[in-house]
C-alpha positions as CSV (number, residue, x, y, z in Angstrom):
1,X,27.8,34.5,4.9
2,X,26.2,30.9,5.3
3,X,26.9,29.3,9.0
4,X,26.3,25.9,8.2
5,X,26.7,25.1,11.8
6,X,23.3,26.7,12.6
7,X,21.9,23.6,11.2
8,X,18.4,24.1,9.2
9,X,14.7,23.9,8.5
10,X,13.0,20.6,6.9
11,X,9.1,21.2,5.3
12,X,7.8,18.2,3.9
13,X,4.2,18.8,2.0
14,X,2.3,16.3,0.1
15,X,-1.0,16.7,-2.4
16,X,-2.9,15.1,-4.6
17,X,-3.1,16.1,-8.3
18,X,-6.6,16.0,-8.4
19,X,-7.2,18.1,-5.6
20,X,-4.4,21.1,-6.2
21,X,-6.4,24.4,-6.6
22,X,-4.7,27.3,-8.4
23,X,-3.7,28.9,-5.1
24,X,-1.7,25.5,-4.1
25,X,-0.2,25.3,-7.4
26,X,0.6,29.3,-7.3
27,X,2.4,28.2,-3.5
28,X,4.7,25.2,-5.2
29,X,5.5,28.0,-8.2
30,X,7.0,30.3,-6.0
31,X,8.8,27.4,-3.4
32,X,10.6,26.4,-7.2
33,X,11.4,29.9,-7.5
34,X,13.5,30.1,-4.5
35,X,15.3,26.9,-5.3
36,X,19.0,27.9,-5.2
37,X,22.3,27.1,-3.0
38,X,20.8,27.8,0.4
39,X,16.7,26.3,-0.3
40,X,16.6,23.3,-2.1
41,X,13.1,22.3,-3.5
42,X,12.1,18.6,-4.5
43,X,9.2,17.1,-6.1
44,X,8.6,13.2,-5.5
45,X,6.0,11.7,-7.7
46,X,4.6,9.0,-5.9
47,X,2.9,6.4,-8.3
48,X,0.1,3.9,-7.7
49,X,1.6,0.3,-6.8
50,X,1.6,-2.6,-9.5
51,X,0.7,-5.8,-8.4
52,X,3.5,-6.8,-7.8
53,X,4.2,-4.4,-5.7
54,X,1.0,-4.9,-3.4
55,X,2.4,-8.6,-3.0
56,X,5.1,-8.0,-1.7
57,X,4.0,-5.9,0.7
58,X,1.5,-7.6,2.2
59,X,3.6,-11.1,1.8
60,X,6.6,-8.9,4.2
61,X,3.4,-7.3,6.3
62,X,1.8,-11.0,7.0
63,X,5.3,-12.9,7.3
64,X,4.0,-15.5,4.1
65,X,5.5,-16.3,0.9
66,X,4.7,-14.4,-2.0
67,X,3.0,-17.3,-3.8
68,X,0.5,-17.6,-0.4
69,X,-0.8,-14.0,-0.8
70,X,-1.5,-13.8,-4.4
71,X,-5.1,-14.4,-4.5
72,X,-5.2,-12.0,-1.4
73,X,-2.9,-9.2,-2.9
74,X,-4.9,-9.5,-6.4
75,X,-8.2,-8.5,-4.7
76,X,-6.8,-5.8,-2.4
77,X,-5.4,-4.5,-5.8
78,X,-8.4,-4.4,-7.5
79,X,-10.3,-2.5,-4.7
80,X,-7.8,-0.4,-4.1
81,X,-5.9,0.2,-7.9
82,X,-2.8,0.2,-6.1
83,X,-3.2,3.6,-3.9
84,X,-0.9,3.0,-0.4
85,X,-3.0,5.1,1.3
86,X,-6.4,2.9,0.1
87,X,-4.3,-0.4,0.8
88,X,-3.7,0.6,4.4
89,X,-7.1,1.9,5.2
90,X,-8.6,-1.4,3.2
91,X,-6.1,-3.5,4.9
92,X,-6.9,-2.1,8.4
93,X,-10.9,-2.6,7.5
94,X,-10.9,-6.7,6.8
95,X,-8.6,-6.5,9.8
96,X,-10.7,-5.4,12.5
97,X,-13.6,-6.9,10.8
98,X,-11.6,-10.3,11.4
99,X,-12.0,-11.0,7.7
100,X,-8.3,-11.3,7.8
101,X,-6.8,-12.5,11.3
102,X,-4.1,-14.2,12.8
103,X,-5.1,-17.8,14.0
104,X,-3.0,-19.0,16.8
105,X,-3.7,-22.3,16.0
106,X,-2.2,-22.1,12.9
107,X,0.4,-19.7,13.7
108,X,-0.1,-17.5,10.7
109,X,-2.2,-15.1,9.0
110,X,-5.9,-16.7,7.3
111,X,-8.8,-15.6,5.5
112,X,-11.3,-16.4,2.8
113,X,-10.7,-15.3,-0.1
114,X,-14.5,-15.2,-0.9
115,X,-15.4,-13.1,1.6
116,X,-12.2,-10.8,1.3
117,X,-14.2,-10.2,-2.6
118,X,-17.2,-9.6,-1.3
119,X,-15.7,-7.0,1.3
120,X,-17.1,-3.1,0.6
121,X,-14.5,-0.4,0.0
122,X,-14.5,2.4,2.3
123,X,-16.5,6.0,1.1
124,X,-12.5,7.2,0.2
125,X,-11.9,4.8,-1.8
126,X,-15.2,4.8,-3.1
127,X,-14.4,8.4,-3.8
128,X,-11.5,7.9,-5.8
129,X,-13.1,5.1,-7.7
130,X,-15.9,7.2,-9.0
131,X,-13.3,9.7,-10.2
132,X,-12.2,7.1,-12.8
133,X,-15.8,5.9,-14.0
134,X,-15.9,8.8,-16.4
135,X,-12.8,8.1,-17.9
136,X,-14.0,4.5,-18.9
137,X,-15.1,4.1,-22.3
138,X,-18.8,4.5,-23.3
139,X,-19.5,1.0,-23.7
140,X,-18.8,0.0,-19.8
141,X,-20.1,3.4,-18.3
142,X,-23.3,2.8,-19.8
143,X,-23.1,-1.2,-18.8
144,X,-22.6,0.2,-15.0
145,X,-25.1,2.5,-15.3
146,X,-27.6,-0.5,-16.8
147,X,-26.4,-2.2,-13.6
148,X,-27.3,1.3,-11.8
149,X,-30.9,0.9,-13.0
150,X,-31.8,-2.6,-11.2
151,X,-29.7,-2.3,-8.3
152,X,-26.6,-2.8,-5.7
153,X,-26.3,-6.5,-7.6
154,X,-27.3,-7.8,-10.4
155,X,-27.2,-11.3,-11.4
156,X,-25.3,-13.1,-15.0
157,X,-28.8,-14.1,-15.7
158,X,-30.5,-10.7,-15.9
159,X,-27.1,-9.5,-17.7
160,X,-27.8,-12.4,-20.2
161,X,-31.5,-11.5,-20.8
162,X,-30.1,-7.9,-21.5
163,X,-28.0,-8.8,-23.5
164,X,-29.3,-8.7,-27.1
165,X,-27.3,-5.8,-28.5
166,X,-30.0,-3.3,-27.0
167,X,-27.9,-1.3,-24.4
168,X,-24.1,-2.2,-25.7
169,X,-22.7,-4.7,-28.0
170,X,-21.7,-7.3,-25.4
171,X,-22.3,-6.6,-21.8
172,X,-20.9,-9.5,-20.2
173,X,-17.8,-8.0,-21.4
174,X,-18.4,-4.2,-20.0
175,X,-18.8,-5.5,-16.9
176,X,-16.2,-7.6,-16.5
177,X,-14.4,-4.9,-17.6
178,X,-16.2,-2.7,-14.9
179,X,-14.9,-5.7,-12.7
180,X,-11.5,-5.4,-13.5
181,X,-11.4,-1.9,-12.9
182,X,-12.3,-2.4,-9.3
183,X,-15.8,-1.0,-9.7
184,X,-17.6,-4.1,-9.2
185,X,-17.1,-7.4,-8.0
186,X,-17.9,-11.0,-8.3
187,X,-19.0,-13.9,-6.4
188,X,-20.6,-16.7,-7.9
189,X,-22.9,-15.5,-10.2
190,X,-23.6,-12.4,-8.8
191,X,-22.1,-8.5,-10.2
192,X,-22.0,-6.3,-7.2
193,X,-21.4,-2.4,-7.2
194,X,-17.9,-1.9,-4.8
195,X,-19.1,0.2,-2.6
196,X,-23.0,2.1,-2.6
197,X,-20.9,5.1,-3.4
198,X,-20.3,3.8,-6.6
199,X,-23.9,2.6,-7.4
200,X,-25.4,6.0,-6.6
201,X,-22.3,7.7,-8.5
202,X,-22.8,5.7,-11.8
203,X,-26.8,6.6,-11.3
204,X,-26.3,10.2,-11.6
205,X,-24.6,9.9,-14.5
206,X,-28.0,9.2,-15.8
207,X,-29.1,12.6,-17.5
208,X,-32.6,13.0,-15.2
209,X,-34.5,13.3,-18.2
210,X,-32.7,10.2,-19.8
211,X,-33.6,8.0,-16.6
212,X,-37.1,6.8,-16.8
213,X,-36.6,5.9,-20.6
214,X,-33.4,3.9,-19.4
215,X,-35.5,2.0,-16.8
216,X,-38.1,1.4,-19.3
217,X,-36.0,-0.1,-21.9
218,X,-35.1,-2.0,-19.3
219,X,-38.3,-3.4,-17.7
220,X,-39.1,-4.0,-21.4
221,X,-36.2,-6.0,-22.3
222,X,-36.6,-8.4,-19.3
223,X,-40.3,-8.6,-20.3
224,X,-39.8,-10.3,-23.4
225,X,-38.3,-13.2,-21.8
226,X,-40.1,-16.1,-22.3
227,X,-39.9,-17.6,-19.1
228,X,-41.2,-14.7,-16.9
229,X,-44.1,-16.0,-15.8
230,X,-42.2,-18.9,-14.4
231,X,-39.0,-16.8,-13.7
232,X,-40.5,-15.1,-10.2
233,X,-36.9,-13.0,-9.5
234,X,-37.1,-11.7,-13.3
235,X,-40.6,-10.8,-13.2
236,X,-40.4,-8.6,-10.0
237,X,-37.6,-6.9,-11.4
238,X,-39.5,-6.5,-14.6
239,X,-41.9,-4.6,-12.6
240,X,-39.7,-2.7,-10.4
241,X,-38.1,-1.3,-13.3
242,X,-41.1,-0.3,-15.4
243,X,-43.2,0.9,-11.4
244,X,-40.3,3.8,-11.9
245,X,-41.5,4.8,-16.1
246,X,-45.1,3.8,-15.6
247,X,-46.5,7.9,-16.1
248,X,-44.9,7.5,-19.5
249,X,-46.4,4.1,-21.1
250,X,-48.6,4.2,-23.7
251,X,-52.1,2.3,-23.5
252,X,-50.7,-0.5,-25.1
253,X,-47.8,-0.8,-22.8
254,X,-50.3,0.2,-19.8
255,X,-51.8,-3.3,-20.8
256,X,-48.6,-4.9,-20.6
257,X,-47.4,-3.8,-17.4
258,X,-51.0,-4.6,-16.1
259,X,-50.3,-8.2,-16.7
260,X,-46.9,-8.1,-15.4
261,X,-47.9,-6.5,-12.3
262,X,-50.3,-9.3,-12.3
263,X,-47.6,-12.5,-12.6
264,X,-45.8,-10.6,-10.2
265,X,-48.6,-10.8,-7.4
266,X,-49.1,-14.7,-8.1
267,X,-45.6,-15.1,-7.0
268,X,-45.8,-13.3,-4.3
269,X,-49.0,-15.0,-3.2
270,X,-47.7,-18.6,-3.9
């Protein structure tokens, strides 16, 4: 019989469901299958943390009231989308990067919000972030991928010049929603990708045949605004964009990228 006073054995595994091969999920079919009175099998489904949740941890971890680290909490959340394990490697990042640190003068935990925002992801996070840009809906993937096109950060200008319908139906609102998401953030007037990861992700979700076209319609778009001679920032990114196409313009838009190229060097020489 059963000598409970032999004591036992504990396993503890954990997994991530995006990562289980069939040989793992073959390995947790046959621990069910030897469930019974002497092996006991669990399964705990551990969640992403809400908001709410993030506050209050970091409010107990920094010894502050919840109403102090709100702004902080919201932007951990929205780098991390609530994974514990991207939290504390996060956390531990603005930490020994003294973005968040404990000022003796002050006798309590400070930072700055700003630059908290502006703070990169790490490549695992980055990682897990890309996962979820193809589950986004067309509209914002091809927003990011727009974004892709002219670089780590674009500005609300350029996004405004763009959009006229062209690319998607509003993309001030595709990437904000990109924003929220966690993909990008935003300081001032200025969209930036979360990580490099993410920028370079988003790009090769460019078909490679698609990609020059893309960075044509692009070049072409900012070239019809009617300030680019002036504009010195929009007309070198004009060029950029169309210096990636240019084996694939016509004579007539040969022409027109000759004149760009030309505005382009005045600013540079002025």
């Amino acid at each position: 019989g059963h000598d409970s006073s032999r004591g036992g054995l504990f396993l503890l595994g954990s997994y991530r469901d995006n990562e289980a091969d069939e040989t793992l999920l073959q390995q947790i079919q046959a621990m069910d299958q030897i469930s019974g009175d002497y092996v006991r099998v669990t399964h705990l489904s551990i969640d992403m943390l809400s908001r709410r949740d993030v506050n209050e941890m970091i409010s107990f971890m920094l010894g502050l009231p919840m109403r102090h680290t709100r702004e902080l909490s919201e932007q951990v959340f929205q780098k991390t989308r609530g994974h514990p394990l991207f939290i504390q490697s996060f956390l531990r990042s603005i930490i020994s990067k003294d973005v968040l640190s404990f000022s003796i003068r002050s006798r309590r935990w400070t930072w700055d919000d700003l630059v908290v925002e502006m703070h990169t992801i790490s490549e695992d996070v980055a990682d897990f972030l890309a996962n979820r840009i193809r589950r986004l809906d067309k509209d914002t993937v091809f927003a990011l991928q727009v974004c892709a096109c002219i670089g780590f950060q674009v500005n609300t200008s350029t996004i405004d010049l763009l959009n006229v319908g062209q690319f998607v139906n509003d993309m001030f609102e595709a990437v904000e929603s990109a924003r929220k998401e966690g993909l990008m953030d935003k300081a001032g007037p200025i969209y930036a990708f979360s990580h490099d990861m993410l920028r370079e992700s988003t790009y090769d979700l460019i078909p490679v045949l698609e990609r020059k076209s893309l960075h044509k319609t692009i070049g072409q778009s900012l070239a019809l605004d009617p300030d680019l001679v002036k504009d010195a920032e929009i007309c070198h990114l004009a060029v950029d964009q169309i210096n990636v196409c240019k084996d694939i313009l016509n004579p007539p838009e040969r022409s027109m990228f000759a004149r760009l190229n030309l505005a382009a060097g005045k600013h540079a020489m002025a």
